[in-house]
C-alpha positions in Angstrom: -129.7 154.4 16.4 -127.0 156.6 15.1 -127.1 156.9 11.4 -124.8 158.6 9.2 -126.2 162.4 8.9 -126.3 164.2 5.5 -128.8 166.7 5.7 -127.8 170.1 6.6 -129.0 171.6 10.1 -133.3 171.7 9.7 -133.3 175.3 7.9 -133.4 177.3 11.3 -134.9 180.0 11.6 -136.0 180.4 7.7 -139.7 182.4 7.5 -139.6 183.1 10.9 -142.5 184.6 13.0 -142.0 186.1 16.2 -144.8 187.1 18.4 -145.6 187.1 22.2 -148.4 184.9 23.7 -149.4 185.5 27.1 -150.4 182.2 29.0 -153.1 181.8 31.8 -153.5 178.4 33.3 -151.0 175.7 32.9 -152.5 171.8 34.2 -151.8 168.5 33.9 -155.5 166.7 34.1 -156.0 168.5 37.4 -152.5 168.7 39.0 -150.9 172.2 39.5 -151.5 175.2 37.9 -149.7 178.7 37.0 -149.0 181.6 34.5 -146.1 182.5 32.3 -145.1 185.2 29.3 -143.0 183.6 26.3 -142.6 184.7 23.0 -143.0 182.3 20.2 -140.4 181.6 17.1 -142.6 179.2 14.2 -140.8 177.8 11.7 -142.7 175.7 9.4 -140.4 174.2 7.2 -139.8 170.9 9.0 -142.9 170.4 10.4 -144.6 168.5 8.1 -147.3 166.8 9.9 -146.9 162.9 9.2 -150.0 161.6 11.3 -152.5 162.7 14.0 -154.1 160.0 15.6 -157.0 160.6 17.7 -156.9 158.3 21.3 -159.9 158.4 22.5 -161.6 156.9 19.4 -158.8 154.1 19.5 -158.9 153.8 23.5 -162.8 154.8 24.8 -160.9 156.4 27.6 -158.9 160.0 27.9 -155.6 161.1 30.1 -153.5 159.4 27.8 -150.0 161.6 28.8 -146.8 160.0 27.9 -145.9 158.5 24.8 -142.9 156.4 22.7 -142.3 154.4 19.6 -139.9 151.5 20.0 -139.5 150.9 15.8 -142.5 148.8 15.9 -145.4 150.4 18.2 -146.4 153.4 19.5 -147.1 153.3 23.4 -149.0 155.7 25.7 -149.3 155.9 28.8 -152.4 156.4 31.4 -151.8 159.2 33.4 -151.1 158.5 36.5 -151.6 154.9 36.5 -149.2 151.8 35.2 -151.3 151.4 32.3 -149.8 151.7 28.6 -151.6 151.4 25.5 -149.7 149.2 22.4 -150.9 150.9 18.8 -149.9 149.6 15.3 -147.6 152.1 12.9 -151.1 153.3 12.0 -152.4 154.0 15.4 -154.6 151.6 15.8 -154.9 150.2 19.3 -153.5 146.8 20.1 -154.0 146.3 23.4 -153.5 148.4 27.0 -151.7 146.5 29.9 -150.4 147.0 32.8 -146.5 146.9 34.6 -146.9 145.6 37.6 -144.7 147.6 40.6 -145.2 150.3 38.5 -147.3 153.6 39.5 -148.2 157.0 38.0 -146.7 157.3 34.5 -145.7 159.8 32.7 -143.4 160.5 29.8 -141.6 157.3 28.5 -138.1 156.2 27.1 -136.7 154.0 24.9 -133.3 152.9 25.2 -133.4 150.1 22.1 -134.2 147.0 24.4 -136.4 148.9 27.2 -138.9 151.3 28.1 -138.5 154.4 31.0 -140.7 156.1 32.3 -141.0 157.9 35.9 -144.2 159.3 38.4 -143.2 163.3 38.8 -140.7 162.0 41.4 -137.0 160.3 42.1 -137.4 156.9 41.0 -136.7 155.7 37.0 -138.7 152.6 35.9 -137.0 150.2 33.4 -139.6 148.2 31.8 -139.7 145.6 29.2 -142.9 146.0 27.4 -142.5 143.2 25.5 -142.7 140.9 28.5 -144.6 143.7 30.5 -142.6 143.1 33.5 -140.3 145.5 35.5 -137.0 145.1 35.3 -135.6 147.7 37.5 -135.6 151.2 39.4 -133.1 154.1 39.0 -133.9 156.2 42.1 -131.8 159.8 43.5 -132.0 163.3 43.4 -133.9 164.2 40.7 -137.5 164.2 39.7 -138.8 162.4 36.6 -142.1 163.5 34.8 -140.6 164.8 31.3 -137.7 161.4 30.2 -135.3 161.1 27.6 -132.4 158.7 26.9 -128.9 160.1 25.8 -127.8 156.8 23.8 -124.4 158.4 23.0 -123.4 158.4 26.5 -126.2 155.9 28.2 -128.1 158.7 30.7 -131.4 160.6 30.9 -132.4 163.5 31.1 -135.5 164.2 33.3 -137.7 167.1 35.2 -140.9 167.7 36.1 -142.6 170.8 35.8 -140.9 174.1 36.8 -137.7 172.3 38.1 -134.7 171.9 37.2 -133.5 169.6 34.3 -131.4 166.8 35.5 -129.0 164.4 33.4 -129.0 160.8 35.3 -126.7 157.9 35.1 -128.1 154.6 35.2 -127.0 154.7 38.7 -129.0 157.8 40.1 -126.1 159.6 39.9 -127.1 163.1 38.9 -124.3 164.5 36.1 -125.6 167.6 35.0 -128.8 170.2 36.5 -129.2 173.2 34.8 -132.7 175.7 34.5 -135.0 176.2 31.4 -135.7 179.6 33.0 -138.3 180.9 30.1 -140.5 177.6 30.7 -142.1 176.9 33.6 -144.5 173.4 32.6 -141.8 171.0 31.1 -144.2 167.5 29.9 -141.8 165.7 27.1 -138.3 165.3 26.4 -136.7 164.1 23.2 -132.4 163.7 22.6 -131.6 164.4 19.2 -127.5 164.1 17.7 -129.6 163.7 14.4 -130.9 166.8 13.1 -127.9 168.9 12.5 -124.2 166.7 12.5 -121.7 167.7 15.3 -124.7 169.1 17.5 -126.6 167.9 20.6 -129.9 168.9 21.4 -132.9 168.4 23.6 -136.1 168.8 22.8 -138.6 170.4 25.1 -142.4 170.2 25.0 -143.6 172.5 27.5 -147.0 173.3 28.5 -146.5 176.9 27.6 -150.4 178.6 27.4 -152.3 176.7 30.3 -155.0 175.0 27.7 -154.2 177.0 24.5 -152.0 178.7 22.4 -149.0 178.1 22.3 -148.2 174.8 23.2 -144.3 174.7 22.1 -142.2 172.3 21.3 -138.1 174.2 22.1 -135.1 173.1 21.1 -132.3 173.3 24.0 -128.5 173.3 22.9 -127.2 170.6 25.5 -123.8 172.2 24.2 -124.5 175.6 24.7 -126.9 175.2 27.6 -129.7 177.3 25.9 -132.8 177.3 23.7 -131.5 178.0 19.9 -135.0 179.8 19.6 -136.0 177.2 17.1 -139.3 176.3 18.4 -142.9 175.0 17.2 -146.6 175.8 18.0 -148.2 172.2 18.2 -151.8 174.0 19.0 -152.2 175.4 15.6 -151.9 171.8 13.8 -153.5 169.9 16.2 -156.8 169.8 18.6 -158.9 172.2 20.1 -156.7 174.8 21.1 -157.4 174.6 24.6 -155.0 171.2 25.2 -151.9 170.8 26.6 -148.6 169.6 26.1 -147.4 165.7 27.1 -144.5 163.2 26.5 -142.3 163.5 23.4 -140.5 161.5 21.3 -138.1 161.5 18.5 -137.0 157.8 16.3 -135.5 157.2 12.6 -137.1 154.3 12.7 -140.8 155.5 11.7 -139.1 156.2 8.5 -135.8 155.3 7.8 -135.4 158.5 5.4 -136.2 161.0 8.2 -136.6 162.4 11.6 -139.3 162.3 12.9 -140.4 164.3 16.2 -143.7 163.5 17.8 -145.7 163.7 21.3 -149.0 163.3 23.0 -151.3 166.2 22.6 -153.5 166.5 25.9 -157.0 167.8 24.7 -159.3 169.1 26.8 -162.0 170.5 25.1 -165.6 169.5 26.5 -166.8 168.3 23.1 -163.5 166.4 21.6 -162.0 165.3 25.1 -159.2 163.2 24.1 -155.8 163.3 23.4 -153.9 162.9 19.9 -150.7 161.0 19.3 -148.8 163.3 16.7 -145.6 163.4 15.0 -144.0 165.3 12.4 -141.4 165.4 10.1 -138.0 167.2 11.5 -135.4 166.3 8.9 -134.1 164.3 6.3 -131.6 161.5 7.8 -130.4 160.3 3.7 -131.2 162.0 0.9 -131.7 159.7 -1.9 -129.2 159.1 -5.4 -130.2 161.7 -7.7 -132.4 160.3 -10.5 -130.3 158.5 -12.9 -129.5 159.4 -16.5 -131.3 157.9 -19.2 -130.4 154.7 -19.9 -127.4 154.6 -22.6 -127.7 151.7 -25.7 -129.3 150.4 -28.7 -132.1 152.6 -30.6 -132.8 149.1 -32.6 -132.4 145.2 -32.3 -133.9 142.4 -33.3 -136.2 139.6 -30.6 -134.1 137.1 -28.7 -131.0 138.7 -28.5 -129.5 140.4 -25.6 -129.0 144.1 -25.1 -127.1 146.2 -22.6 -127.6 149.2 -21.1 -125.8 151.8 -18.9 -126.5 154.6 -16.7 -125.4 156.5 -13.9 -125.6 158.4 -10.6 -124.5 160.0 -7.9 -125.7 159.9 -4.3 -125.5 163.1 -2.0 -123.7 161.3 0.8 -121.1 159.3 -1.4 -122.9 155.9 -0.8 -122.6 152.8 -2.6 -125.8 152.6 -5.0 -128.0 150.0 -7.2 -129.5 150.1 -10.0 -133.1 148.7 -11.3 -134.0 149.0 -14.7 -137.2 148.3 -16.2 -137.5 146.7 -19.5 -140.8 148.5 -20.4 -142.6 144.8 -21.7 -143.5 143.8 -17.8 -139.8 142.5 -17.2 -137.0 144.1 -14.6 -133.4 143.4 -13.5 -133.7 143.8 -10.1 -131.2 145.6 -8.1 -128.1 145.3 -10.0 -124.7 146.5 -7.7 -123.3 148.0 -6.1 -121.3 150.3 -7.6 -120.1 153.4 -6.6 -121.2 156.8 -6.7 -120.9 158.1 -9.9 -119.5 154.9 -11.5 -121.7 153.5 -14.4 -123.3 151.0 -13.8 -125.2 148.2 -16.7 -127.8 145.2 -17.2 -128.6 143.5 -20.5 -132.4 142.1 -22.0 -133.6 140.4 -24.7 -136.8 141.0 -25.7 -139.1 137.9 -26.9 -141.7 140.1 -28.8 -141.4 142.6 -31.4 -142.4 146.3 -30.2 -141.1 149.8 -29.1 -140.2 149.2 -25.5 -139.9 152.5 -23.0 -136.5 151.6 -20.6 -136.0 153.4 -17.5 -133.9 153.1 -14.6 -133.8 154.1 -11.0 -130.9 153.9 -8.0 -131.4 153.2 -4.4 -128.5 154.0 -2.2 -127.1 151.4 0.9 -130.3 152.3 3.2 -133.1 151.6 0.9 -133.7 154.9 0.3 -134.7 155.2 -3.8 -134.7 157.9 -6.5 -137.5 158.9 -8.8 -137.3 157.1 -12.7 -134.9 158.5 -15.0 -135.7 159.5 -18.1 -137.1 156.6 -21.0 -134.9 155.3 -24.2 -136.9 153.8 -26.2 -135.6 150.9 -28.3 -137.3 149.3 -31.2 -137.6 145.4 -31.5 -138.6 143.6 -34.4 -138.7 140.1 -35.4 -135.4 138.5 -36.6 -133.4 134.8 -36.7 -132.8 133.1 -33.4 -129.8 130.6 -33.9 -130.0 127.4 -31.9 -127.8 124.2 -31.7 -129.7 121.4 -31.2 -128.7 117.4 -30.9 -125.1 116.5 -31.6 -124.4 112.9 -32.9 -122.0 110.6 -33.5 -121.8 107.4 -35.9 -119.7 106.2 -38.6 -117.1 108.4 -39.8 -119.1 111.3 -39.1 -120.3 114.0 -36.6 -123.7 115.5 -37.3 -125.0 118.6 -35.4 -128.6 120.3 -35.8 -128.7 123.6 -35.8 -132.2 125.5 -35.9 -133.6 129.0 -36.5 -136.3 129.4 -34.2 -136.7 133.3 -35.8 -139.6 134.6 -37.5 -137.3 135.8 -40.9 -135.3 133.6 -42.4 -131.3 133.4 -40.8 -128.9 133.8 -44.0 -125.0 133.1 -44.4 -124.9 131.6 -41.1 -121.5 130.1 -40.4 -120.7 126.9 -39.0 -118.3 124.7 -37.4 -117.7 121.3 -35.9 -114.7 121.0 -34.3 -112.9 117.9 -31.9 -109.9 118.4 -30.0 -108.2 114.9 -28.9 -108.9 111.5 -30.2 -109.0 112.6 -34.3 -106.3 112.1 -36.7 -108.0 113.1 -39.8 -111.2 115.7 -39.9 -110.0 117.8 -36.9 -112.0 120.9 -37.9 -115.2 121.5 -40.4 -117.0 124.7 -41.5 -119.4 125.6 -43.6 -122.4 128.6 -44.6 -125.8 127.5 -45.1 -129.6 129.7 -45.3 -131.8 128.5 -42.6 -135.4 129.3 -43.1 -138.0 131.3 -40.1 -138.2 128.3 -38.0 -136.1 126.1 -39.9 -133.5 123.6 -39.6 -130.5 122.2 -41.3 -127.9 119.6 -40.2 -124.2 120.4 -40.4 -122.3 117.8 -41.2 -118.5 117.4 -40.3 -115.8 115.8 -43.1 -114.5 112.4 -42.6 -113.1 111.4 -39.3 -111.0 108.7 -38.1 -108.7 108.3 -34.7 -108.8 107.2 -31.4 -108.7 108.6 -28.6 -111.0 110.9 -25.7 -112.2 114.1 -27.5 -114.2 117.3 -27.2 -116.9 118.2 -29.5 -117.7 122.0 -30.3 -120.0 122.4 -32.5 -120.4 126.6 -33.4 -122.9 129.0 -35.2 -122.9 132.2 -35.9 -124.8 134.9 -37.4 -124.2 138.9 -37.5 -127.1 139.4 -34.7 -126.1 136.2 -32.6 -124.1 133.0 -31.7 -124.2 129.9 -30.3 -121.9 127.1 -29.0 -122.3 123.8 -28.0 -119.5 121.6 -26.4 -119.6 117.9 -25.5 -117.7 115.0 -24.6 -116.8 112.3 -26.8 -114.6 109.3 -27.7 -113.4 108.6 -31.4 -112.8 104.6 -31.7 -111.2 104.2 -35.4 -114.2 105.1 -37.9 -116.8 105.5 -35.2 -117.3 108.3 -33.4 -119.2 108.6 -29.7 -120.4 111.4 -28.7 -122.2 112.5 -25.3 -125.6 114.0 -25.2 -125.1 114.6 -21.7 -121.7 116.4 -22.0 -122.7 119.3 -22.8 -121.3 122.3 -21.0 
């Protein structure tokens, strides 16, 4: 899941707001309670609240507590129970099931093949959800109620409650402890060496007001050891205001633009009861190519014959980029690339119809991720002659060649030529200029030939706006002349 980072750190601590918020009661659906002071640091800037999805209409059922999204589905867990719920992308609910040997879920995990999740004690369940069958337990010194995996160096991080914080190897093997302190209700861990590059954070959602405000989601510096006082107030977006806090997640692969940060919101209110799965926006992971210049070519031309344009871009992380321009009459080039940032990059049309046509172009960098539409150059089309070599034969002494104008105005001085290379000792090369009519024809005749021998055929025709060329196989035998209709290359 590591993806090259290009956004700068989340805008900490812009339009800050600092107040203090006494809490009362802190539960989790009837297990312990207990009080706490905090002060609370919003910073709106990243939250941008993606979805909110309410459980209980999805479910029929409440205590939903733990929650993860493996790049497909969302899962939440039962409290308490080895239940999970499967939702769609949307939040719709797929299916609950069961892990059997499992007991008392909580938060969950997700390591890129399974899921983790623990019971407020020492043992680590790793589950495959796909399969819905245990795999294996993790069990030592710690307690596991709030999970996270470290991918960078394969541990988790766990608590539960007011204890201690523990990092876990996949042995048991406790490799770091350390206190929150200022939180006392610790529900949902998240790792995250996304959001800002070179750094290493947790992120903490702790039950922080007992069934009300706040209800904070905390950034801890894993380096420093410490909250960075960049927190968020998930009450005020979402709920009652008297729930509490529950598992947390963080994945790229919601959207492959962004971080996104997101939990289980525990409501308790009498008249909602139910719990919302939630996630927000923390920070852009690739910033698109900037919108292209305005595509670069002809103002005029004329139908049937092919134009080129060019454009330009550069992307903020120095990533390979594509092009797609749009021909403005219904047609497009696709992705066209790559190229590299800043190097110009080109497509060519011809337009069958007569008409002012709008072209525009936009990039997309390596992941997907697409600008907005340049700018439009319009380019005027109108009706003009369309040279076309039709059927070249052979016979007696001569070479004949058809060459149309399949144009709507007539094609004038176009020049002509009938070439063969091998087999002919006398009428090697013949040219000539000849007026063809809208949607007329002439034949172009070649001077007298005689050889013998294998030879080539090209038969040429060119006006200002256009050319064509025709080349075939042949065979001159004295006065007669073969040529191949299927030869043609």
């Amino acid at each position: 899941m590591k993806k090259k980072i290009v956004s700068i750190f989340v805008c900490m601590l812009l339009f800050v707001t600092v107040a203090s918020v006494t809490g009362t009661e802190i539960v989790d659906k009837n297990e312990m309670t207990s009080s706490m002071s905090i002060s609370t640091i919003t910073n709106r800037a990243p939250w941008d609240l993606l979805f909110n999805h309410d459980l209980f209409a999805q479910t029929g059922g409440v205590s939903r507590s733990g929650c993860e999204f493996d790049g497909t589905y969302f899962y939440s867990t039962v409290w308490n129970s080895n239940l999970v719920d499967r939702y769609d992308s949307s939040g719709n609910i797929i299916e609950t099931f069961s892990i059997a040997g499992v007991s008392g879920l909580r938060d969950l995990a997700w390591d890129g093949t399974y899921m983790y999740g623990g019971a407020a004690a020492g043992t680590i369940w790793e589950m495959d959800f796909t399969n819905k069958v245990l795999i294996s337990s993790i069990s030592g010194g710690f307690q596991s109620r709030a999970i996270a995996y470290n991918d960078d160096d394969d541990t988790f991080y766990c608590s539960n409650f007011a204890d201690p914080a523990w990092e876990v190897d996949r042995t048991g093997a406790i490799v770091n402890t350390w206190s929150f302190v200022t939180t006392t209700s610790t529900y949902g861990f998240a790792y995250d060496s996304l959001s800002s590059p070179g750094q290493l954070y947790l992120w903490v959602f702790d039950q922080g007001g007992g069934g009300g405000s706040p209800q904070l989601i905390h950034q801890w510096d894993l380096t420093a050891g410490a909250f960075t006082g960049f927190t968020y107030d998930v009450q005020q977006d979402i709920g009652s205001g008297t729930g509490i806090a529950g598992g947390l997640f963080l994945t790229t692969e919601y959207d492959p633009s962004i971080a996104v940060i997101g939990g289980i919101y525990q409501d308790g209110d009498s008249t909602l009861n139910t719990d919302w799965l939630f996630g927000y926006e923390l920070c852009s992971l690739n910033s698109p190519p900037d919108i292209p210049s305005t595509p670069s070519g002809e103002d005029e031309g004329i139908t049937g014959v092919e134009y080129t344009f060019t454009t330009s871009t550069t992307d903020p992380e120095g990533e390979d980029v594509y092009y797609w321009f749009d021909w403005g009459d219904g047609t497009d080039s696709g992705w066209v690339g790559p190229y590299g940032s800043g190097d110009t990059g080109s497509a060519s049309h011809a337009w069958d119809e007569a008409g002012d046509f709008d072209v525009k172009v936009k990039a997309k960098d390596v992941n997907d991720i697409e600008s907005d539409w340049s700018g439009v150059h319009t380019i005027t089309i109108v009706s003009g002659p369309l040279i076309d070599i039709g059927a070249v034969t052979g016979g007696l002494f001569k070479v004949n060649a058809k060459i149309r104008n399949e144009g709507a105005v007539a094609a004038t001085g176009v020049q002509w030529s009938i070439n063969l290379v091998g087999g002919a000792f006398i009428g090697k090369e013949t040219s000539g200029t000849d007026d063809i009519p809208a949607s007329g024809e002439i034949t172009a005749t070649s001077s007298l030939i005689i050889g013998f021998g294998a030879t080539v055929v090209t038969v040429t025709a060119e006006i200002p706006e256009m050319s064509d060329t025709k080349e075939l196989d042949g065979f001159v035998f004295l006065f007669f002349i073969k040529v191949n209709p299927g030869g043609g290359l």
